[in-house]
C-alpha positions in Angstrom: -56.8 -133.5 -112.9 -60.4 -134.0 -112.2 -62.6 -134.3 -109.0 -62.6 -136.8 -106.5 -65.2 -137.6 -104.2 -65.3 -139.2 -100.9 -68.5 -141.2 -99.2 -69.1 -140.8 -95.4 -72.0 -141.6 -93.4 -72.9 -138.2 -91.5 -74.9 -138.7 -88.2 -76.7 -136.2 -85.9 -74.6 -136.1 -83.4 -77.6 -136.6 -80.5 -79.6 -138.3 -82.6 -76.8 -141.2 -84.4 -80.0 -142.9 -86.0 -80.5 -140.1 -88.1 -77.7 -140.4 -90.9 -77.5 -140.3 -94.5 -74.4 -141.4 -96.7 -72.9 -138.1 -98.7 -70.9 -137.8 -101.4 -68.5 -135.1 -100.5 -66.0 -133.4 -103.3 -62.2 -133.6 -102.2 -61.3 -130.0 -101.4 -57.7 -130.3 -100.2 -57.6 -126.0 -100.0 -60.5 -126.2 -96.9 -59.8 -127.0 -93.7 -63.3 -127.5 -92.7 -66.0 -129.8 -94.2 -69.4 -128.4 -95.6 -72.6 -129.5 -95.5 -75.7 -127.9 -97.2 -78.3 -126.5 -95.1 -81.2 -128.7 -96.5 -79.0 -132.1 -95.7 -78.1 -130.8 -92.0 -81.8 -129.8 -91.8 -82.9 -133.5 -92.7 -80.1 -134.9 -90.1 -81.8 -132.7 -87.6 -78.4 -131.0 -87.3 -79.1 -127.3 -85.7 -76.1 -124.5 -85.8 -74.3 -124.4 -82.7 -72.6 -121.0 -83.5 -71.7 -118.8 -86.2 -67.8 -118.5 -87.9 -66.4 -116.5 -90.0 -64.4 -117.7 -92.7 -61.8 -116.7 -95.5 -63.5 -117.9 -98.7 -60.9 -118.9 -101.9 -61.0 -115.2 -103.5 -60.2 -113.9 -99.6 -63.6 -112.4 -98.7 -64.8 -113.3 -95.5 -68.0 -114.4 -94.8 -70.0 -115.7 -91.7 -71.6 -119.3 -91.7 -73.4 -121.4 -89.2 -71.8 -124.9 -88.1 -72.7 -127.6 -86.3 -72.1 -131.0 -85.0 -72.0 -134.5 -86.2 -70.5 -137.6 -86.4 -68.5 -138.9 -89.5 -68.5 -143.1 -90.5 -65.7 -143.9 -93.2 -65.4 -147.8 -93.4 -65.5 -148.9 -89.8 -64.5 -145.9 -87.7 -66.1 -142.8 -86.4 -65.8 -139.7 -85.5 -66.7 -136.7 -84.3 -66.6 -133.5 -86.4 -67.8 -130.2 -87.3 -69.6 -129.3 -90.4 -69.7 -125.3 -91.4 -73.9 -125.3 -92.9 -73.6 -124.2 -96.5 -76.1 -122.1 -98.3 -78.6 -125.2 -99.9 -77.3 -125.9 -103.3 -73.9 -125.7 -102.5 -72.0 -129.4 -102.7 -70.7 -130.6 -100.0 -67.2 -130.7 -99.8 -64.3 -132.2 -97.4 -61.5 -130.4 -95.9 -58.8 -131.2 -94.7 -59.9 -132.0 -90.8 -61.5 -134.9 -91.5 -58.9 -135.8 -94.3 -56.5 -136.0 -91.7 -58.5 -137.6 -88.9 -59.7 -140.6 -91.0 -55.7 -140.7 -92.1 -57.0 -140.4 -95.9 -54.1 -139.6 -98.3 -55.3 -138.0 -101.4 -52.9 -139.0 -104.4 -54.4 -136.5 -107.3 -52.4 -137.5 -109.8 -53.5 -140.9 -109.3 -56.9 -139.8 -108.7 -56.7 -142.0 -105.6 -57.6 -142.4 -101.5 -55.4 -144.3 -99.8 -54.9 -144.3 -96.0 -52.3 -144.7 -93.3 -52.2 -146.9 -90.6 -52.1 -144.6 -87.5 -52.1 -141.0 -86.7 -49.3 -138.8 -86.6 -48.3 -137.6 -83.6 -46.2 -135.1 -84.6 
C-alpha cells in the first residue's frame, strides 16, 4: 500500500517563533502524534508529564509529552505530541487527523479533507 506522509509546521507552544516544518508518516493505528526528542529539544518543547502507552505488540511503555501548536495550510491548532526516543520518525495519529478534518484514502494514496467538524 505504501506510506504516506503528511507536512505540518510544529510550534513551541510559548515560544510560536520557534517552528520547524515535519514530515510526519500517516499512522492511522495511533491516536497520538510523535515527535522525536532531538526535534522537540530544538523547538524548545520540554515534557509536561509522563504517559503510559499501549505500543502495537501491546507492551506498555512510559513516554514524556508535551505541548505545541500544529499549522496545516492555514489553520492551527493546539496539540499534544508524546517525545519519542531520537531516531524514531515522527508519526501522526489520529488526533490531529481528525482535528485538521484530514481523510486518509490509502488505496488512493491520498489526503483529502472535509469541510467542517463532526459533531457527532
Amino acid at each position: 500500500m505504501g506510506e504516506i506522509y503528511l507536512d505540518l509546521n510544529v510550534a513551541y507552544i510559548n515560544d510560536p517563533s520557534r517552528q520547524q516544518e515535519v514530515s510526519f508518516l500517516i499512522d492511522t493505528g495511533a491516536t497520538r502524534t510523535w515527535l522525536p526528542e532531538d526535534i522537540a529539544e530544538t523547538l524548545g518543547i520540554s515534557p509536561a508529564g509522563v504517559v503510559a502507552v499501549e505500543l502495537a505488540d501491546g507492551t506498555v511503555k512510559e513516554f514524556p509529552y508535551g505541548f505545541c501548536y500544529f499549522t496545516f495550510g492555514d489553520e492551527t491548532i493546539v496539540g499534544n505530541i508524546i517525545i519519542a526516543p531520537r531516531g524514531t520518525d515522527p508519526l501522526a495519529g489520529t488526533h490531529v487527523l481528525q482535528d485538521f478534518r484530514l481523510i486518509i484514502d490509502v488505496e488512493r494514496h491520498s489526503i483529502s479533507r472535509r469541510r467542517a467538524l463532526r459533531a457527532k
